[in-house]
N, C-alpha and C positions, 0 to 999 in steps of 0.2 A: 558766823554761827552755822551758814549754812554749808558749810565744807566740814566744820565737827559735825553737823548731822550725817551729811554724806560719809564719811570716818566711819562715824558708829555703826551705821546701819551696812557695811561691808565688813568691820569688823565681828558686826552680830551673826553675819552669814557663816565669816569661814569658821567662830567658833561653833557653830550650832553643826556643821557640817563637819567638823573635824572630833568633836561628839562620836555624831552618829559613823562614822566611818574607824571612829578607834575603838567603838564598843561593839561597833557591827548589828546595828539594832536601825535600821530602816535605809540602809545605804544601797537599796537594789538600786538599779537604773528608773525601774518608775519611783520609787522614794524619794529619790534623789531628785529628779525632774520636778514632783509635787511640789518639793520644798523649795527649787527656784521660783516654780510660780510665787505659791505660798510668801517667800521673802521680796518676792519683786516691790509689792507696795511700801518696805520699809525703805527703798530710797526716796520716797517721799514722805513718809512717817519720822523716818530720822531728822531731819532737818525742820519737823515741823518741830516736834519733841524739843530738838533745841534753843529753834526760836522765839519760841513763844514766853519760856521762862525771861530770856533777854530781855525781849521787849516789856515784857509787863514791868520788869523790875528797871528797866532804865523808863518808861515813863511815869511811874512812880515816884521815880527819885529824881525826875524834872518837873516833876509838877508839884512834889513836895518843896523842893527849893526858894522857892520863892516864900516862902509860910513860914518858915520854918528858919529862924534867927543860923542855927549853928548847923547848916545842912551837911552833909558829909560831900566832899569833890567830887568832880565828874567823872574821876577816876578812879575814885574808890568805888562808885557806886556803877563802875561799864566791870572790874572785875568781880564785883559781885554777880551780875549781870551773864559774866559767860561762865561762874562758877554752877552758876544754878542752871545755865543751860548744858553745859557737861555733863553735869549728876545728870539729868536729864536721859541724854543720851547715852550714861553710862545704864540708868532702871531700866531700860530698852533692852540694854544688850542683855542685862543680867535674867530681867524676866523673860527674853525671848529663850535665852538658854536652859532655863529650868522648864519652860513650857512646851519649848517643839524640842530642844537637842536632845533631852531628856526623855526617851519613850520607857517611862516605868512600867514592868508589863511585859515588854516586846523581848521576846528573847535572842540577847545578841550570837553572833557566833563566834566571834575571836575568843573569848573567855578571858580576857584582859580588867571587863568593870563586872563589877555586882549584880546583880539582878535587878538594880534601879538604874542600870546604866547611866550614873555619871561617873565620869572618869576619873584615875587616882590623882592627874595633873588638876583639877578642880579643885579648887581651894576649901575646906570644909566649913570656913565661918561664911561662904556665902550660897543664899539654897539655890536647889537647883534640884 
């Protein structure tokens, strides 16, 4: 779980950066800079975001086991387990890309996106 948090939170960078660099809306050299600081704590946040759903839900489902006549296996209950810590790390990626890749506002300069600069490869059922 702790390498899908790492995942995530490198996946979150290059799309939050690849954003702002297609829509041309904070991609100076100091922008850019802010936003590595800015993202450095998500290689620690990611992997927590992961874990944490994991753990709760596999000791959940060992501590219910024993109580509980028809408990579901230990393998059902480790894939639910890193299901929920994916989503997880996927609500990371997705909120950090509508909240920093996103500069609504800031006017880009390629003229590729909108004036809410998100980009057209942005999928529209998810926000941002």
């Amino acid at each position: 779980m702790i390498w899908i948090g790492i995942g995530a939170a490198l996946v979150d960078y290059r799309l939050v950066l690849a954003a702002r660099v297609y829509c041309g809306a904070g991609d100076e050299a100091g922008d850019v800079f802010a936003l590595n600081i800015e993202m450095l704590p998500r290689l620690v946040i990611g992997p927590v975001m992961a874990y944490a759903p994991y753990l709760l839900i596999t000791f959940i489902g060992r501590s219910m086991s024993p109580l509980w006549r028809f408990a579901p296996s230990r393998a059902f209950i480790r894939l639910i387990a890193v299901l929920a810590g994916a989503a997880a790390a996927a609500a990371l990626i997705v909120f950090d890309f509508a909240q920093i890749g996103t500069l609504a506002g800031h006017l880009g300069d390629t003229g590729l996106c909108a004036r809410d600069n998100v980009p057209p490869w942005w999928p529209d059922w998810l926000p941002a």
